[in-house]
N, C-alpha and C positions, 0 to 999 in steps of 0.2 A: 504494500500500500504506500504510497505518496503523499507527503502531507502538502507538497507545493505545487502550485500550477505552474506550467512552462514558460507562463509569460510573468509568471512571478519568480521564480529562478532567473530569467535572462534579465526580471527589473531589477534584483538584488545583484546582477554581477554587475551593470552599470552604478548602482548604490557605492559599487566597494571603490568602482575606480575613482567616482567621482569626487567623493570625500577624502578620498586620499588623492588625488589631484589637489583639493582646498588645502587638506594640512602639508602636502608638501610645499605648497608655497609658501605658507606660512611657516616653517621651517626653513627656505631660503631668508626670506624676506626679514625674520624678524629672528627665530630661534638661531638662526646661524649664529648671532653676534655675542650669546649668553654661552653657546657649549662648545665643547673639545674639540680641538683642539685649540690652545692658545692660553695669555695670562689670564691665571684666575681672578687676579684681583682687578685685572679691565672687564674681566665677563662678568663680576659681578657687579661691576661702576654700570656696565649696559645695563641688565636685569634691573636695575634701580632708577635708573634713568628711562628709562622706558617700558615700567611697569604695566599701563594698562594693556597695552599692544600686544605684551608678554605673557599676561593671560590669555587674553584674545586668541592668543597665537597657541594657548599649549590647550585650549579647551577645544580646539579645533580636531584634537587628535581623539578628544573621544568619543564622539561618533564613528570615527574612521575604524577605531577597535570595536563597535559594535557592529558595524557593516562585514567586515572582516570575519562575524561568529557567524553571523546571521548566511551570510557566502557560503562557511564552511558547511550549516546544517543544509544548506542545497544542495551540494554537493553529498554530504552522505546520506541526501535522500533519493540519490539514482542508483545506489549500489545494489546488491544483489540481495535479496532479503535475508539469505545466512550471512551475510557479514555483520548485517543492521547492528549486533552488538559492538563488535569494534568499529564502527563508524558512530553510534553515540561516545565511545568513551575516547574517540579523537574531539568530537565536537565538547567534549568535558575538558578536553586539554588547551582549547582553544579558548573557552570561557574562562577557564581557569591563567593563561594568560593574558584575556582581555582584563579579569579583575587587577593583577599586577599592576598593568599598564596604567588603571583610572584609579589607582591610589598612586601612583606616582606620579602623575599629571596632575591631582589635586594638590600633592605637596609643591608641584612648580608653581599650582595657581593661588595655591592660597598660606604656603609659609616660606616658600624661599624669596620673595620679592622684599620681605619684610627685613630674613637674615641678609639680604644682598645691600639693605639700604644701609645696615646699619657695620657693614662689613668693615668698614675702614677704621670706627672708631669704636668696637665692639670685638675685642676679642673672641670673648664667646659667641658671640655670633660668627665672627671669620673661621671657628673651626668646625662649627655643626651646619654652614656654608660646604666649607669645603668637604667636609664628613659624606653631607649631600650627593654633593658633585662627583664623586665618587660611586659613591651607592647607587646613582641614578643607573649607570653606564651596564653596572654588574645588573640591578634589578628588570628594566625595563629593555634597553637592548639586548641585555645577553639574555636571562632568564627570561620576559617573557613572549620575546621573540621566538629562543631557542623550543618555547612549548608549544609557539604556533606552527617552526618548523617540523617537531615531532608529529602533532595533528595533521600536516599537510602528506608528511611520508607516509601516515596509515593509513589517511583516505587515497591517497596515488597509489599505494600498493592493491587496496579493493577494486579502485577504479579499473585497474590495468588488470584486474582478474572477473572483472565485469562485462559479461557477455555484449558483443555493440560496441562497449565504448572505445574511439577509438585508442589503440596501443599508441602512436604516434604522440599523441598527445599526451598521455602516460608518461612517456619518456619525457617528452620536454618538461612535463610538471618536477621530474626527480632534478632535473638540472634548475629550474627557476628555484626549488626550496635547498635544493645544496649550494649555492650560490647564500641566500638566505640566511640558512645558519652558517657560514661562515662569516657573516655579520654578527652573529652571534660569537664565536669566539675571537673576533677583533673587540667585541666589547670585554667579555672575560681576561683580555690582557692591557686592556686598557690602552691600546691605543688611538686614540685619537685622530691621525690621520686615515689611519687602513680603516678606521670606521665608515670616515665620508666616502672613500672610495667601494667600499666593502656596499654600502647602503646607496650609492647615487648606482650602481649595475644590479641592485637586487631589487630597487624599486623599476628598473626600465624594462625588467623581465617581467617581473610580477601583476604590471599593470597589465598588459597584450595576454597574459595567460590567462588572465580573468578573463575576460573577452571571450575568449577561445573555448574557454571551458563554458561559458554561458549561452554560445550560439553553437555549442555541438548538441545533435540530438539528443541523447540522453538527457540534457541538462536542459535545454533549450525548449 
């Protein structure tokens, strides 16, 4: 049984690009200037100096983690119905990721602008600042990307064992989500530049694979 309609599967893959279209720009545009790489004590002169924008810009991300679960359960609702168990508990992995991600968006939106203003002349704040800025990279990139990665491998592994669906596309899904979590272990080591690079070729796959996956029949 099916709980989505095909023109609601193909309206949720355009949901997922399009919202992550909005927060990538607003990651260009504004979050660039607040995160890693680069000095901490200028990223957090930014985030202070341009506080509202800064929320604006990080609450942008969390519908994109809801479009992104909401995707996922489309897709594990074309598999085969003996898999349907391990296609919910990828879509548990994925929820379970998205909540990561919107408690950590809330702390950009609602406590670090506070420790950012007062970073220069507040020690305790400059170190539960930088405490932050750290933990963001390992929680949110690494860990709850790495859990969207796992969810994507278990539903690409059903998918590709899913009578119809195309294999071609199977394959290209293993390579957009390992591309993916290696964005995840550029966060887990912290660095900073292999992040941007890691993340500007994992969003340029990711996008066109939704697509892909949203006007092939099965999903479509």
């Amino acid at each position: 049984m099916n709980y989505f309609s095909p023109q609601t599967r193909r309206a949720l893959a355009w949901l997922c690009v399009l919202v992550h279209l909005v927060a990538l720009g607003a990651a260009f545009f504004v979050l660039s200037g607040g995160l890693p790489p680069g000095n901490l004590a200028m990223r957090a002169q930014f985030v202070a100096a341009n506080a509202g924008a800064w929320q604006i810009a990080w609450a942008t991300w969390l519908p994109a983690s809801l479009a992104l679960v909401l995707f996922f359960a489309a897709w594990a609702d074309v598999v085969e119905e003996k898999y349907r168990a391990w296609a919910v508990i990828a879509v548990a992995l994925a929820l379970a990721g998205a909540v990561v991600d919107w408690a950590d968006e809330m702390i950009w939106i609602g406590i670090a602008p506070g420790l950012a203003a007062r970073f220069a002349a507040d020690a305790f704040a400059a170190n539960a600042y930088a405490l932050w800025d750290r933990a963001y990279l390992t929680l949110s990139i690494g860990l709850a990307n790495g859990l969207y990665c796992v969810a994507a491998f278990i539903l690409n592994a059903l998918a590709y064992r899913t009578r119809d669906f195309p294999r071609w596309l199977a394959r290209v899904g293993a390579v957009v989500w390992a591309v993916s979590f290696d964005l995840s272990i550029a966060a887990f080591i912290a660095d900073g530049a292999y992040i941007q690079i890691a993340s500007a070729l994992a969003f340029a796959l990711f996008l066109p694979w939704v697509l892909l996956i949203g006007y092939q029949n099965k999903i479509a």
